[in-house]
Each structure stands twice: as structure tokens, then as C-alpha cells.
ZAMARGU-4260 file (C-alpha; in steps of 0.2 Angstrom, whole numbers, plus 5000, padded with zeros to 4 digits):
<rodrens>
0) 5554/5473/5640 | 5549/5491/5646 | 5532/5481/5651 | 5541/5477/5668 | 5546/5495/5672
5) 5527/5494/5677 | 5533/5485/5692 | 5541/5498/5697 | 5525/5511/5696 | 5522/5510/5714
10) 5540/5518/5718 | 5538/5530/5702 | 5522/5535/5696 | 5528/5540/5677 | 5532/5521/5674
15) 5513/5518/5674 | 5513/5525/5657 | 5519/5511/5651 | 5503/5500/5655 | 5493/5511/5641
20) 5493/5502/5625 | 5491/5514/5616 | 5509/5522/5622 | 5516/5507/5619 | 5510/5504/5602
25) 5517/5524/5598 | 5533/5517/5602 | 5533/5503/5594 | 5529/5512/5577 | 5544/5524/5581
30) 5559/5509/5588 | 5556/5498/5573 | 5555/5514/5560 | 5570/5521/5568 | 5579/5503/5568
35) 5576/5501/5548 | 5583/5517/5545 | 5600/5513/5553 | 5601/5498/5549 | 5591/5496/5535
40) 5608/5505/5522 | 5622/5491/5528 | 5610/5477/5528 | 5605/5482/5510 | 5624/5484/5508
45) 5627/5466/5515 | 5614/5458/5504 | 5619/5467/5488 | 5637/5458/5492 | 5632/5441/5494
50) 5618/5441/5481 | 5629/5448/5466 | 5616/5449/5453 | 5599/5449/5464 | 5586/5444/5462
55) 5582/5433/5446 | 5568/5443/5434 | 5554/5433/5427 | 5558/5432/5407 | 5539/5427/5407
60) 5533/5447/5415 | 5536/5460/5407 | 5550/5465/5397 | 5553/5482/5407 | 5558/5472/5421
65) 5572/5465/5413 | 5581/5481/5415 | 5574/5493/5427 | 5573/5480/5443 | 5590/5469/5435
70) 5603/5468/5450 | 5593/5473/5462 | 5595/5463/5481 | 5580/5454/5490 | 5579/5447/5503
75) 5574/5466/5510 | 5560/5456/5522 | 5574/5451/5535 | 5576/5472/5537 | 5558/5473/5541
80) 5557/5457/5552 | 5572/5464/5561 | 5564/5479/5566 | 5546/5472/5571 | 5556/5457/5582
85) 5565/5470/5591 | 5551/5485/5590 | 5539/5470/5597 | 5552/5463/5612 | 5552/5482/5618
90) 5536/5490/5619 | 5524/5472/5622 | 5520/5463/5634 | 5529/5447/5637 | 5517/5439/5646
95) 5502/5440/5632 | 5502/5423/5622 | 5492/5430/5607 | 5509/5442/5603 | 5520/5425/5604
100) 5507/5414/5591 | 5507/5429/5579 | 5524/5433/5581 | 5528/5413/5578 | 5516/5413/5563
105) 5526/5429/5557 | 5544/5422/5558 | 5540/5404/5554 | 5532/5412/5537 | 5546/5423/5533
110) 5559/5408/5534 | 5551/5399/5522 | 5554/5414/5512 | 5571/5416/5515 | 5572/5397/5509
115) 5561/5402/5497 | 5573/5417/5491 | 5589/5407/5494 | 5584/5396/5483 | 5580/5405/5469
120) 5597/5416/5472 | 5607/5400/5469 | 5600/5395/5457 | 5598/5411/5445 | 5580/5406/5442
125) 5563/5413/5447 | 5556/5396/5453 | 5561/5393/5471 | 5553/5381/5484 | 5542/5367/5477
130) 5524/5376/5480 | 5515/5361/5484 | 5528/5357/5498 | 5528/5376/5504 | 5510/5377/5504
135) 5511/5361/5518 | 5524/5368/5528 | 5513/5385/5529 | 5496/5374/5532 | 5504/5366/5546
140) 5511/5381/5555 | 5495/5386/5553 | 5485/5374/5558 | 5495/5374/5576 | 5493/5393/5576
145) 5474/5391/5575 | 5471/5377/5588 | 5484/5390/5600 | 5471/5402/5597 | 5457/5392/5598
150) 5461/5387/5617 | 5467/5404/5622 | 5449/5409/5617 | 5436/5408/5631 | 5418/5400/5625
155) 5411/5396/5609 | 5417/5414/5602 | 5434/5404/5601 | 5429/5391/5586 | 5416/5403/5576
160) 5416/5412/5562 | 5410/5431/5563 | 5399/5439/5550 | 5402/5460/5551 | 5386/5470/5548
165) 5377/5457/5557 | 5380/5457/5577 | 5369/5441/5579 | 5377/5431/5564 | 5388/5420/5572
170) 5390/5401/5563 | 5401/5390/5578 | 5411/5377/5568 | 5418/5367/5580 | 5436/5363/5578
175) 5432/5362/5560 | 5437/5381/5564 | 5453/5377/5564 | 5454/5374/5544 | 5445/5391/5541
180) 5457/5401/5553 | 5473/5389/5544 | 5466/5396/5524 | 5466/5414/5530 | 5483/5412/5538
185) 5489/5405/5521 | 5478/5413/5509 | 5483/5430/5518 | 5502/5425/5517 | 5502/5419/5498
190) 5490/5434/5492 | 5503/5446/5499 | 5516/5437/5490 | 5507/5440/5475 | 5506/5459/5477
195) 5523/5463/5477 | 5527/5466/5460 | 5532/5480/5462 | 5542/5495/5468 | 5531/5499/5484
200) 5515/5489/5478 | 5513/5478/5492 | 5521/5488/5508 | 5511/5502/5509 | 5493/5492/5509
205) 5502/5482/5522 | 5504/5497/5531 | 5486/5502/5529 | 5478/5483/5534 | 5491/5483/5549
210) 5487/5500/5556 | 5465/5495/5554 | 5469/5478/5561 | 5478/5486/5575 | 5465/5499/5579
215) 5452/5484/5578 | 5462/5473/5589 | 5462/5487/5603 | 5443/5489/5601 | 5443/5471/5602
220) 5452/5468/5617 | 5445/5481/5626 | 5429/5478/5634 | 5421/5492/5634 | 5423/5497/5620
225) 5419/5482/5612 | 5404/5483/5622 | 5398/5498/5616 | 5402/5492/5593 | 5393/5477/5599
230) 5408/5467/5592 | 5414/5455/5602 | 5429/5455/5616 | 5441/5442/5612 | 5451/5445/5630
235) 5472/5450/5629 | 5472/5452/5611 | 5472/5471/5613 | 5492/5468/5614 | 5492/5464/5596
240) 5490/5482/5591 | 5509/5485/5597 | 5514/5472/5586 | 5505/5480/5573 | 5512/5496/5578
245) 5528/5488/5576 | 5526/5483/5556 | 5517/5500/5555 | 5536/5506/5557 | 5547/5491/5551
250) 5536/5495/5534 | 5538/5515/5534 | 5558/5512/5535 | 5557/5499/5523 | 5548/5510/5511
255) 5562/5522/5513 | 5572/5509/5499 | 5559/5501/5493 | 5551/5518/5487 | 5554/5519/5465
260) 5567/5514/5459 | 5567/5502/5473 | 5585/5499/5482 | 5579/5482/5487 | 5564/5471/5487
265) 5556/5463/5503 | 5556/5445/5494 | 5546/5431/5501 | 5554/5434/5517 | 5545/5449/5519
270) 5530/5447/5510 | 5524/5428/5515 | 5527/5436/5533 | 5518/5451/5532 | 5503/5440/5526
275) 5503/5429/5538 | 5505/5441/5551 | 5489/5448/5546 | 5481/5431/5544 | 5484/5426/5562
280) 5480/5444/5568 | 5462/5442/5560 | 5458/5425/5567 | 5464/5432/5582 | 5451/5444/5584
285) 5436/5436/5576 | 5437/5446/5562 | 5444/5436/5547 | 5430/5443/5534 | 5434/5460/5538
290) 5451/5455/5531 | 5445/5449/5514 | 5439/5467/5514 | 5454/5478/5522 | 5465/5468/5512
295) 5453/5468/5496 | 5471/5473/5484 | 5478/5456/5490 | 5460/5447/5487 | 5460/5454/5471
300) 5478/5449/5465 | 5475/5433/5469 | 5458/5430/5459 | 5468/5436/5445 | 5479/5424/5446
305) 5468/5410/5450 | 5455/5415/5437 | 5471/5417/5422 | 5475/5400/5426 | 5460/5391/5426
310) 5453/5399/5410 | 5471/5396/5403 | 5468/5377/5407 | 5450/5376/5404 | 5448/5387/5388
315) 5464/5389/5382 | 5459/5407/5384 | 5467/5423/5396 | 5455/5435/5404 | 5469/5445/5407
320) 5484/5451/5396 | 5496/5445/5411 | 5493/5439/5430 | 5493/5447/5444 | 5483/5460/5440
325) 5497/5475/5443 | 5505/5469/5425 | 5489/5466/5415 | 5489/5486/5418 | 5508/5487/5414
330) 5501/5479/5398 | 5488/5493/5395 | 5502/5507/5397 | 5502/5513/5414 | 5517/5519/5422
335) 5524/5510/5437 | 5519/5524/5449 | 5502/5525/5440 | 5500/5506/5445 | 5507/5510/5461
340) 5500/5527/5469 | 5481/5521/5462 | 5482/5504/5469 | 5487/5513/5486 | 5469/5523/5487
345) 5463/5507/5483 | 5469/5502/5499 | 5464/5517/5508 | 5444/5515/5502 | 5443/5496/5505
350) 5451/5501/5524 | 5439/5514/5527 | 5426/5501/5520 | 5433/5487/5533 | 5431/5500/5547
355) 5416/5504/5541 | 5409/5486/5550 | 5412/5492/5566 | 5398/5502/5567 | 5386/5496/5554
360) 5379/5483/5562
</rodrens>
């Protein structure tokens, strides 16, 4: 919306500013963060109303739960997704296709979510939507996504797979492209899912993954600078670091009730969004590995998970004492905010690593 006061810049040189992203991007950050915090009380309010007993607690986690996170409302994503939408409408610009694919990928996600949510609300169980059908809803949206971004794209660049470290390493898949971009969308989306567990867990490394991705998506869409990192310009998709400005704030409100003892919890809504934004942000830009290793924490839960179950089913065995990893150390004795703060600054050392690719190579 304020992109077309731009218009006006020949009649009033101040409205130039808003052609910086970087301006646009600060006021993402501080519309969504400022929208969260006044609306985030009555819609937790609102929720806690119609939910009655919140959210249903796994009997199968740990026993804890049962009674520190009982009653508590999900559902919380809709107060973050209601802050980005808004945040993003303001500050980017309208006429930039990559915001609309990431933006469609985000709120497609977090619907299935809310579904997701609904369901087990209803229900009074911990088992929603039928994975295997979500999982093909999400590999369809997906799948659209990818082949938008594929032909936005200009050249080859638009179908390959980009090695960091390695400026030269650069493997063109064709439209089988397509299916790689679709898994990281998925993956990204289902791995966040995974890491909310608890109070604060998963927001704050989204936080972190969605402030590098949106300083990399303004190096990336900027050709100079691109240039010089010897990375590669993917053209326009230096407007996705408002959007990521705008869950920078949407997340730091969020936080606000999330922070221990949580007021609320995102929910699927929030975190199969989230994931996916950061998915489609990464294909965007042509740097979907470097997720793997900004996001490592979400890697890393979902390993767990996959390696508990295998070894359950093919040895009878479990590697850990319970899946995802955050309650195998519950199991060991760490406190919640142990778990919590230290898987933080294992966010913060595998974003600095992430960013680290930018210039080694």
C-alpha cells in the first residue's frame, strides 16, 4: 500500500523513501509487531472462549505436560499470520509476484493447520488431519508454488540447484526442479511442526532463519551486491526481505504470550506456515541448502523423529528415550527453559554458519 506513495515522489521528494527496502522491511518488523501486541490479548481471549479445554496433550509425551500446558488455547498462528498479512499488504510492494507465491504458500499452509487444529479441538484428541492426505495437499501447493517460481525465474538459474561454498557448483535439473523445491517447501513446513514442543521452542529460530533469509534475499535481489558474494541475482526477490521483516515482528509479538508459561500456542496454523514460508523463501532465492543449515534445529528434530521410528519398526529398539528430540532431553532432566534458551543459541551458531556461505566461496 504505502509502495504507491512512490508515485507521488515527483510532487514530494520524502515519499521516495519508501522505494528503499530496507525502510520498508523496518516497518514491516514494527506494523506486524505492533499489531500482535494489540490484538494478540482479545484474540487469545477469543480462542480461549471457543476452545474451552485447549489444546488436547499427547498422554504418550511427557507426563509434565499433562499439567503445566493443560487448558492452554491454540490456534495462536492465526495472530501471527494476521500480523504478517497486514504487516506485508503495507510496506510491499504489490506488484512483485515472488511476495504473492510466498505469501500463497504461507496462508495455504497455515489453513491446513487450522483444519489441522480444528480437528483435533473437536475431537479432544491429539490426532488431527489424516497425514498422508495432508502431506498431499501440502505437495500440491507446493508443487504450483515451485513451477510459479520456476517461470518467474530468468535462464537456467530458475530450475538448478545451488551448492554454497562452491560458486561454480551449479547441477540444472530441469523441471525435475520442481519436486526438489516441492520437499523443501514441505519438509521446511513439517520440520517446523515438529519443533514446537514447547513454550517458545520453535518461534524464536523462526525468528532467526527469517531475519538471515531476509538479509540473503536482499543480497540476492540486489545486483550488485550479488555481484560482488559471487552468488547469484535471482531478479525482484529482494522484496521478500519485507515479508520476512514482517514475521520477524508477527513472531516478537507472538513471543510476548508464547514466552514460558505460554499463554497460547501457534498450533499447526502457525507452525506448518512459518515452515513453509521459509521453504518457498529459500527456493526462491536459490538457496534451499543453506536452509538445511540456518534451520539446522528443525533438520535436527526431524531426524529424530524419523530415525526413532524406523529403529522402532526395524529393531524394535529406540535411539532416543522420546521423539522429537526436545523431550528425549526432558527425559534426561533438563528444565523447560534449559531446553529452550540452549536450543536458541543453537539457532544462533547454525545462522551465523548459514551466513557464513555467503562469503566462503
Amino acid at each position: 500500500m504505502f509502495y504507491w506513495l512512490t508515485e507521488l515522489s515527483d510532487k514530494i521528494s520524502f515519499f521516495n523513501v519508501f522505494r528503499y527496502i530496507t525502510f520498508r522491511t523496518g516497518g514491516a518488523i514494527v506494523t506486524a509487531l505492533v499489531f500482535v501486541f494489540l490484538f494478540g490479548g482479545p484474540i487469545i481471549d477469543l480462542l480461549r472462549l471457543k476452545q474451552g479445554k485447549g489444546q488436547p496433550i499427547r498422554t504418550d509425551g511427557p507426563q509434565s505436560h499433562l499439567v503445566t500446558k493443560k487448558g492452554t488455547p491454540t490456534m495462536g498462528g492465526l495472530m501471527i499470520l494476521s500480523g504478517l498479512l497486514v504487516s506485508t499488504l503495507f510496506w510491499a510492494n504489490p506488484k512483485n509476484p515472488y511476495v504473492w507465491v510466498v505469501l500463497g504458500v504461507t496462508l495455504s499452509f497455515g489453513m491446513i493447520g487450522f483444519y489441522d487444529d480444528y480437528l483435533k479441538i473437536i475431537r479432544q484428541m491429539h490426532a488431527g488431519f489424516a497425514g498422508r492426505t495432508r502431506l498431499i495437499i501440502e505437495t500440491i501447493i507446493a508443487v504450483a508454488a515451485c513451477t510459479a517460481l520456476a517461470q518467474l525465474g530468468r535462464g537456467t538459474i530458475s530450475t538448478s540447484l545451488v551448492f554454497p561454498f562452491f560458486k561454480e557448483l551449479v547441477f540444472n535439473l530441469g523441471w525435475a526442479f520442481v519436486l526438489l523445491g516441492a520437499f523443501v517447501i514441505v519438509a521446511a513446513g513439517n520440520a517446523v511442526n515438529l519443533t514446537d514442543g514447547l513454550d517458545g521452542l520453535a518461534i524464536v529460530p523462526v525468528m532467526i532463519a527469517a531475519a538471515s533469509f531476509g538479509f540473503i534475499s536482499y543480497l540476492a535481489g540486489n545486483a550488485v551486491f550479488a555481484e560482488y558474494l559471487q552468488i547469484h541475482y535471482v531478479a525482484g526477490t529482494g522484496e521478500l526481505a519485507v515479508l520476512c521483516g514482517a514475521v520477524i515482528g508477527a513472531s516478537l509479538g507472538f513471543l510476548w504470550f508464547n514466552a514460558p508459561p505460554a499463554s497460547v500456542f501457534m498450533g499447526d496454523t502457525g507452525s506448518l506456515a512459518l515452515g513453509g514460508l521459509l521453504g518457498a523463501v529459500a527456493v526462491a532465492i536459490k538457496h534451499e541448502i543453506v536452509l538445511a543449515i540456518v534451520g539446522g534445529l528443525f533438520v535436527l528434530e526431524a531426524i529424530s523423529v524419523i530415525v526413532q521410528v524406523v529403529s522402532f519398526k526395524v529393531f524394535g529398539k529406540r535411539v532416543f528415550k522420546m521423539a522429537p528430540i526436545h523431550h528425549h532431553y526432558e527425559q534426561l532432566g533438563w528444565t523447560e527453559s534449559q531446553i529452550v534458551i540452549r536450543f536458541w543459541i543453537v539457532s544462533v551458531v547454525l545462522a551465523l554458519a548459514g551466513l557464513a556461505t555467503l562469503k566462503l566461496r
